[in-house]
N, C-alpha and C positions, 0 to 999 in steps of 0.2 A: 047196788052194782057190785058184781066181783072185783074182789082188791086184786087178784089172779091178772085181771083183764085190764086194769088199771094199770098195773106194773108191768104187762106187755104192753100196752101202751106207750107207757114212758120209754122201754125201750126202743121203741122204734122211731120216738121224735128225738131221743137222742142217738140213735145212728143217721138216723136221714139228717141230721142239721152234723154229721161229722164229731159229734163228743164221744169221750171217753167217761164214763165216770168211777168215782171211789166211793168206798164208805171205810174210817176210820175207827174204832174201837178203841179209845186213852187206856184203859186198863189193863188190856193185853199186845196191845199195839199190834192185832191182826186188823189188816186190812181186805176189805174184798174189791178184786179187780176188774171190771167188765172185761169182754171181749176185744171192745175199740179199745180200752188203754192199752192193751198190750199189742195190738196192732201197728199203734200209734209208734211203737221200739222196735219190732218187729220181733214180738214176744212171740209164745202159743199159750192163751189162757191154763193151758190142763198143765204147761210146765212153769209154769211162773209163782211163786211161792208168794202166799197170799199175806206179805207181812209188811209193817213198814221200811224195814232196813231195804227191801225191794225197790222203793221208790229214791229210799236217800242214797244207794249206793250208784245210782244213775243222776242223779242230779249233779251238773257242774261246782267243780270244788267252789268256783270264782261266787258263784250261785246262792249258794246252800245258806251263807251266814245271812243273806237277807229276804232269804227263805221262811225260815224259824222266825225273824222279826216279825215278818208281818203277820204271820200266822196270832203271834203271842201282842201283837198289836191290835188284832180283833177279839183274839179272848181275854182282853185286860177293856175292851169295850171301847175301843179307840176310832177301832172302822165298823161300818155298818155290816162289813162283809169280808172275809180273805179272800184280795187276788194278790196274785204274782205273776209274773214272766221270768222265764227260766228256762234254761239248757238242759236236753236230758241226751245220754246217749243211749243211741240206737244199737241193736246188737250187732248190725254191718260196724259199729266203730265211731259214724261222723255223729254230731249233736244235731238234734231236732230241738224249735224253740216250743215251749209248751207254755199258754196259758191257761191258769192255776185257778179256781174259783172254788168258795164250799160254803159251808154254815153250819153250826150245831145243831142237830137235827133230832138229837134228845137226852135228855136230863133223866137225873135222879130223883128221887123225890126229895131232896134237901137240896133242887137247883144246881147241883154238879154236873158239869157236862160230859154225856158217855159215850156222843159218837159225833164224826165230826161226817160231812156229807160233802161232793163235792163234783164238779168236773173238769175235764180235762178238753184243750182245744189245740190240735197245732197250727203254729202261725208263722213257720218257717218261712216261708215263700213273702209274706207281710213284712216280719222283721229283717230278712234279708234286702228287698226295698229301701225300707226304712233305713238303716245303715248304708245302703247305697248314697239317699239322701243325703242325709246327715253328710257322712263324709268328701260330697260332691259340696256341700257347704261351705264346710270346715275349709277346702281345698281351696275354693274361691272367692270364701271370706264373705259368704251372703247369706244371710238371716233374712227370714220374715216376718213379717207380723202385721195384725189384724185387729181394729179397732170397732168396736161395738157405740155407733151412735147412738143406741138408744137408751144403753145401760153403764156406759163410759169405760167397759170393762176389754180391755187388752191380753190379746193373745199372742206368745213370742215364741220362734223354731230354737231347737238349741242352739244354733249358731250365734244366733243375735243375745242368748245368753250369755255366750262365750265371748262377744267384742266388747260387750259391757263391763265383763269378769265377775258376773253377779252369778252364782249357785244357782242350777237349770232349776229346782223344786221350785224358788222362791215365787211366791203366789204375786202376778206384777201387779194388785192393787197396794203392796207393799215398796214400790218402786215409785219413785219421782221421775219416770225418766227425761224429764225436762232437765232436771238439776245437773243431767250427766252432759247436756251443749255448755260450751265457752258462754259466759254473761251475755256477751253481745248477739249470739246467736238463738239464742232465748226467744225472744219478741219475733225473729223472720220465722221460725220454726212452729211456732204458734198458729203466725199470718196465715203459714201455708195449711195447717191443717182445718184450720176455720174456713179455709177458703174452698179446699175439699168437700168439707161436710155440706157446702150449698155446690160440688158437681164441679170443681177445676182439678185434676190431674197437679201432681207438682215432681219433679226432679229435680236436688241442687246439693250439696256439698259443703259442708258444715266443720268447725273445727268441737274437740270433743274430747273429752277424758276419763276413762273408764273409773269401775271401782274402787282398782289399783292407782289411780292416780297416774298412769302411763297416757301422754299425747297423743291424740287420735285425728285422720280425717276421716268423716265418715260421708257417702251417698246415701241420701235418702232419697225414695221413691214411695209417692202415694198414687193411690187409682181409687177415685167413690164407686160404690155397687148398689144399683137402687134397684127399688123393689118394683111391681107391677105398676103401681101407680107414676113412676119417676122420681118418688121422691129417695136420697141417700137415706140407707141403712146404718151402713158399715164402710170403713178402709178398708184393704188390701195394699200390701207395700213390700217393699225390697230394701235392709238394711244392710251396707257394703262397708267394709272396711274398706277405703283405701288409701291408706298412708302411705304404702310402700308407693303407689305411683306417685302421690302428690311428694313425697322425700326426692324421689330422681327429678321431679320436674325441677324442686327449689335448690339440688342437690347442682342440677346443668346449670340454672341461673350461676348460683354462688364460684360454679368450676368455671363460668365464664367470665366472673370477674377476676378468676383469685389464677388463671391463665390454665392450661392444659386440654382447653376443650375451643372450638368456635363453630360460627355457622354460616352459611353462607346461601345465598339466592341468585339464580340466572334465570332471567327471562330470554330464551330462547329464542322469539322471532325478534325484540330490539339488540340482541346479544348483550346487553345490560348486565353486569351484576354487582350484588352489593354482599361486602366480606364482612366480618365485625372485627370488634377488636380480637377478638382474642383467640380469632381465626389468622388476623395477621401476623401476633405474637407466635403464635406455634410455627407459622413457614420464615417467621424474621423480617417480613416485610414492615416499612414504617405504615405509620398509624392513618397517615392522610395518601394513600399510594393507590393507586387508577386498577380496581380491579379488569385482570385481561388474563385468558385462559392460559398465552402460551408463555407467560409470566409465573403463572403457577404450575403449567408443563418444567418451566426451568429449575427449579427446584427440587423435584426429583429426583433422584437414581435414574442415572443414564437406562439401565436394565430394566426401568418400568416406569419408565414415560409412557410405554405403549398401554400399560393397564389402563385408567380411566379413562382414553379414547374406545378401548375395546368394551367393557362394561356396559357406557351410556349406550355405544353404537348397537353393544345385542339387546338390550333393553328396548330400545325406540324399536327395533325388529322385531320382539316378541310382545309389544306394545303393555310392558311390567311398569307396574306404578311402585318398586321401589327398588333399590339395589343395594349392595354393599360392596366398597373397595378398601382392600390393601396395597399399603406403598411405604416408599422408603423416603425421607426427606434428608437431603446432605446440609448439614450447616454449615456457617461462617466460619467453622473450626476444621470442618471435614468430619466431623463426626457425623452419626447416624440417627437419626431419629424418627421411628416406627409410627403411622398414622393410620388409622380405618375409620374411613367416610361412608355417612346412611344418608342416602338421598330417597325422596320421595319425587316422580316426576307426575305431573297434572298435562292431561290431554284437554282440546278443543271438541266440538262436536262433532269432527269428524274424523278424530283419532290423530290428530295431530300433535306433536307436544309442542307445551306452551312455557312453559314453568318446570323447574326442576329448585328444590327446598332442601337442605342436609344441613348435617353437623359434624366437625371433621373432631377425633380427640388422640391425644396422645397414648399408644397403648405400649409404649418401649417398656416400660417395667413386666408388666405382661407377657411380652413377645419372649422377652430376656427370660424370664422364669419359666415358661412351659418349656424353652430350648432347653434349660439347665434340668430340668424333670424327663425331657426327651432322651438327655443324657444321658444321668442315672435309670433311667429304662433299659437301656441299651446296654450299660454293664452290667445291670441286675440279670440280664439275659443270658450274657458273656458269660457271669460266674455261672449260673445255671447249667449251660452248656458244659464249661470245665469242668462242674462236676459231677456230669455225665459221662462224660470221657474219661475223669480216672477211676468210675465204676467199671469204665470197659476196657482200660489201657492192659490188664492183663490179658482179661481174650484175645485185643486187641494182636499184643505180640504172639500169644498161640498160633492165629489164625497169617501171620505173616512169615511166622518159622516153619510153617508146615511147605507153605511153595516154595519157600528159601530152601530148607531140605534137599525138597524133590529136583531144586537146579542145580545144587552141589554133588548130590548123588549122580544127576545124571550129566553133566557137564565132565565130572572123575571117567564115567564109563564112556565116553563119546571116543576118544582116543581107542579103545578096543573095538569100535564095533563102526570105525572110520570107514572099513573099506565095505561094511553091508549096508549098501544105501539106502533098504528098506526100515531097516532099525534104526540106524541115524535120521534117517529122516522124523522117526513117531517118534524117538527119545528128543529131537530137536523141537514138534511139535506141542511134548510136554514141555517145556522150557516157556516156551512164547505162554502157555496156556496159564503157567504158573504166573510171568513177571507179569500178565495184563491180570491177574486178579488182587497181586500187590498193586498195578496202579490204580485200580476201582476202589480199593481199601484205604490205600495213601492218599486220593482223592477224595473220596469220603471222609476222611476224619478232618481233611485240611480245609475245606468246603463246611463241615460243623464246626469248626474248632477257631472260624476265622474271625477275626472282632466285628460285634455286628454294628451297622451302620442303618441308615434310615432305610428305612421299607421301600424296594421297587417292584413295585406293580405290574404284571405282566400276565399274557394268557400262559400258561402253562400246562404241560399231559402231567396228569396225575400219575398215571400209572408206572411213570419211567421217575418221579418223585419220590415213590411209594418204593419201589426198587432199590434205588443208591440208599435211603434211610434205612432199607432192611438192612442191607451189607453191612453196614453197623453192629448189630442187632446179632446175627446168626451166632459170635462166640459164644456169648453170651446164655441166649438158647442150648449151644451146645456143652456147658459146662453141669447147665441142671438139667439135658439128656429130654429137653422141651421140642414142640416140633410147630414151626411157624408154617403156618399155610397163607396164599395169594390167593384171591380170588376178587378181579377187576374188571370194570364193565370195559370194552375197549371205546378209547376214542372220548372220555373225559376229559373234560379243560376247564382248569378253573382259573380267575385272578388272583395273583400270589404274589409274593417275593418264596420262592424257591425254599430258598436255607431256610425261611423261619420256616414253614410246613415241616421239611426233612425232621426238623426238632422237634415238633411237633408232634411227630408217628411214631422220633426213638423214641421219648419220652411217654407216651403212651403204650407202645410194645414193652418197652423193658419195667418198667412200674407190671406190665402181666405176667413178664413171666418169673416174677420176682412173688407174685401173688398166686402163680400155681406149682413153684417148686416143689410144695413140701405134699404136694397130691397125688398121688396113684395114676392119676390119670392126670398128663402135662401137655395141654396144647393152647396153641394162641392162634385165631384166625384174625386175618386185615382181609375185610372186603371194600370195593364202591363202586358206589352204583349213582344213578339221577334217577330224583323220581318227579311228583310236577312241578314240587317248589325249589327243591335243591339241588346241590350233588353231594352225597351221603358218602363218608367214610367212618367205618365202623370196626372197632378195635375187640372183639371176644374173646375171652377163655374161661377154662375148665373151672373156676371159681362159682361160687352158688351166688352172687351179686355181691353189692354194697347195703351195709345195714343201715336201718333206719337210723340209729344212734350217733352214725359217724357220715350220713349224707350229705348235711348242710355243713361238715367241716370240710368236708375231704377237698373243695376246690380254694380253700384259705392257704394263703403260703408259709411254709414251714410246719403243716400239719401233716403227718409221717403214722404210720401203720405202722412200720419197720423198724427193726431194736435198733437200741441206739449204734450210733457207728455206720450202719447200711444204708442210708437214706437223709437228704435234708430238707424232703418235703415241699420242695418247690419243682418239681415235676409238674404236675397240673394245674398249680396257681402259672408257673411260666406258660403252659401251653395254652389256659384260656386267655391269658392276659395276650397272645399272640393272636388267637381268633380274633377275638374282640376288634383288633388294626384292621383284622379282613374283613369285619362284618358280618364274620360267622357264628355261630353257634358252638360253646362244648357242651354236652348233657351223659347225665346218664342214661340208657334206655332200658326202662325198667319191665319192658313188654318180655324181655329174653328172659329164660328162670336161670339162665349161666352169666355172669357179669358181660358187662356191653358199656365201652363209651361209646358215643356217636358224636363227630361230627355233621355241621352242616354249613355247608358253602352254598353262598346265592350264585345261582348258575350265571354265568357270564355272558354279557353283554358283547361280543368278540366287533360288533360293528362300534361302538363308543370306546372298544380298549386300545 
């Protein structure tokens, strides 16, 4: 047969099954590249340089060192075969995963190896799954694994490597994993898998201690799978860490002896219920005291007695089987003490409730600290603001002396030109025109410059927001000869607190045109618009964007582009940290080739606001 016709051959079964292959030269370290491998990077055969530094200069750094291992691990005679998995980049930039396969394909005649042989497969779309897995795993703390009835040989997902803390390679006939259950859990653990292997299903929860010698509980789940005939093969199972649930369970036991937490039951049609202790301890009731709702109404905050009547009442209306209530409890002292109650409510068969189950706990320390964090929010904003203002307090007086000016000037000539009623009247006209742009200015600074206070929500027009923030803005513009444009859809409305947005737009306008000063070309455009999910406000100027180098900083606080002295970098840490309370969006939008933040606001609800 033609070797000719052989070797076309081979090419074709390995394009039709999708490989790449190589062939390696030791002596010169020229390689030769099929067609698929360089498809595979989104090479061109004819420009691809036929050597090895070709492959290694593509290979992930992360990669590479156990790369060469295995390689040197088959030609030291250790594997039957070189493979690998490995990153390579593609010339678009992103990495493709490439599995690695070859063999020594011929020798010298003193048995020296002179070429290495080999293919290529990509298995991106596979390993990207695979990681998916894995770390849907990892996240919810569930391993698998599979037991061989007939050979005794066990198979484990990395995960259930990782609850054990035993290294993902180790081969698990080197594993005891009996030895890793508590003594006493040993013998039921056994039970239930012997009891599997003749066809019962088992779920139960076990105490357990890894590698490390760290306390564990763990879920275990078995399922038999048998073969045609019925009789069990193999396991199949589910191994669950879960301590962290079973620590809160014994965590509520302990908090309801040691007081801070309690629980409580109403049965709703005998109007019955039963408090515990440590439900009584948090409201101060004594220990032996006739549980009765409007006993526990009394104890309340006059101001939210009305809450857990309201709660249950829309609950039973929306027929919800669980709720949550905040309240304030007054003490023996008059002091205040903070409570949130999780109740679960049980219906009848016909949608009736019957039973309502919670636990009430103390959360004052809580309530107390996110206030005092709420705080320092608030004046971390304050300073932010101020010192926006005294970036702009010079323009600021520019733009105040110019109509101050023009009233002094002409308020001097009004006296001469008393008796031409047509001139008096337009020199008076300029007057009024001048003081109402001092009070837009005066208004505007005093309106950003005021101490902020907690966020009120409300519908609001963008467009007239968008406006009083510029007036701000224009000295500013006008000292580096910049030219701000508007362009706004009419009839926007979004949910706000006003003042933060307004800061929100200086802050983002004057960070631009502090970034197109020093350019030939100086302009800033504000547009917004809705489009189907939001309402888009969009801050552009003359700038060639944000570099990749300084992208994931630029929205950190205190991170500054600008020499020292000009800037203290909380500019858009302030302004996202402000979206964020409205549920908005700040982004860069990387689709423009001239820089672009974008906002995005969830279009408003105006019948719920």
């Amino acid at each position: 047969m033609d070797s000719r016709n052989d070797f076309k051959r081979s090419e074709y079964i390995l394009d039709g099954a999708g490989l790449g292959s190589w062939d390696w030269w030791f002596e010169t370290n020229e390689v030769k590249f099929d067609r698929r491998w360089c498809e595979m990077l989104g090479l061109k055969l004819e420009d691809t340089p036929q050597h090895l530094s070709t492959w290694q200069s593509r290979v992930h750094p992360e990669d590479l060192g156990k790369t060469f291992e295995d390689i040197k691990d088959y030609l030291d005679g250790k594997t039957s075969v070189y493979e690998n998995i490995h990153r390579m980049r593609h010339k678009d930039g992103h990495w493709v995963w490439i599995l690695d396969r070859g063999r020594i394909s011929e020798h010298d005649l003193s048995g020296k190896p002179l070429r290495f042989t080999g293919i290529h497969l990509e298995v991106t779309e596979h390993m990207e799954q695979q990681m998916l897995w894995d770390e849907c795993q990892r996240m919810a703390k569930i391993g698998g694994w599979e037991l061989n009835a007939l050979t005794g040989k066990t198979v484990w997902t990395p995960e259930t490597y990782r609850i054990h803390a035993v290294p993902e390679n180790t081969p698990t006939d080197r594993i005891m994993g009996i030895d890793f259950y508590a003594p006493h859990e040993r013998p039921r653990i056994a039970t239930y898998v012997e009891a599997c292997l003749m066809g019962a299903p088992f779920r139960d929860v076990f105490e357990f201690s890894d590698a490390n010698h760290n306390h564990k509980w763990v879920e275990v789940l078995g399922k038999p799978i048998s073969d045609a005939t019925g009789k069990v093969y193999k396991i199949l199972g589910t191994f669950q860490d879960i301590t962290e649930k079973i620590d809160i369970k014994h965590n509520l036991e302990k908090a309801e002896l040691l007081g801070g937490i309690g629980s409580f039951t109403l049965n709703i049609k005998t109007n019955q219920s039963i408090w515990s202790k440590g439900h009584n301890e948090l409201f101060e009731f004594p220990e032996n005291v006739t549980p009765d709702f409007n006993l526990f109404l009394s104890k309340l905050h006059p101001d939210d007695r009305h809450i857990p009547v309201n709660v249950i009442e829309k609950a039973y209306e929306l027929k919800l089987r669980d709720f949550r209530i905040k309240y304030r409890l007054v003490l023996r002292d008059n002091s205040i003490r903070y409570i949130e109650g999780l109740g679960k409510i049980t219906y009848d068969e016909e949608l009736n409730p019957e039973l309502i189950r919670g636990f009430v706990q103390d959360i004052t320390q809580t309530t107390l600290l996110n206030a005092k964090l709420e705080e320092e929010r608030l004046i971390s904003m304050h300073t932010a603001k101020l010192a926006s203002l005294g970036e702009m307090s010079s323009g600021m007086a520019h733009e105040i002396n110019n109509p101050l000016a023009i009233i002094a000037g002409n308020v001097s000539f009004l006296k001469e030109v008393k008796d031409n009623e047509a001139i008096f009247s337009a020199r008076v006209d300029k007057i009024c025109k001048s003081i109402t742009r001092i009070e837009k200015i005066v208004r505007g600074l005093s309106l950003f410059s005021k101490t902020s206070s907690p966020l009120k929500l409300r519908p609001e027009m963008l467009e007239s927001i968008i406006a009083e923030a510029l007036l701000l803005t224009y000295s500013k513009a006008s000292e580096t000869s910049s030219t701000v444009t508007l362009e706004v859809e009419n009839g926007l409305s979004i949910i706000c607190d006003a003042d933060d947005i307004k800061q929100v737009i200086v802050n983002l306008v004057t960070n631009a045109i502090d970034a197109v000063k020093g350019l030939s070309d100086r302009w800033v455009k504000v547009c917004a618009f809705a489009d189907q999910s939001a309402v888009v406000l969009r801050v552009l100027d003359a700038g060639k964007g944000i570099s990749p180098e300084i992208r994931e900083k630029i929205f950190h606080p205190f991170f500054t582009t600008k020499d020292i002295g000009e800037g203290t970098g909380l500019g858009l840490s302030v302004a996202k940290g402000i979206l964020n309370y409205h549920k908005a969006e700040l982004r860069i939008n990387e689709t423009f080739s001239n820089t672009c933040f974008e906002a995005r606001f969830p279009k408003p609800d105006l019948k719920s606001a």
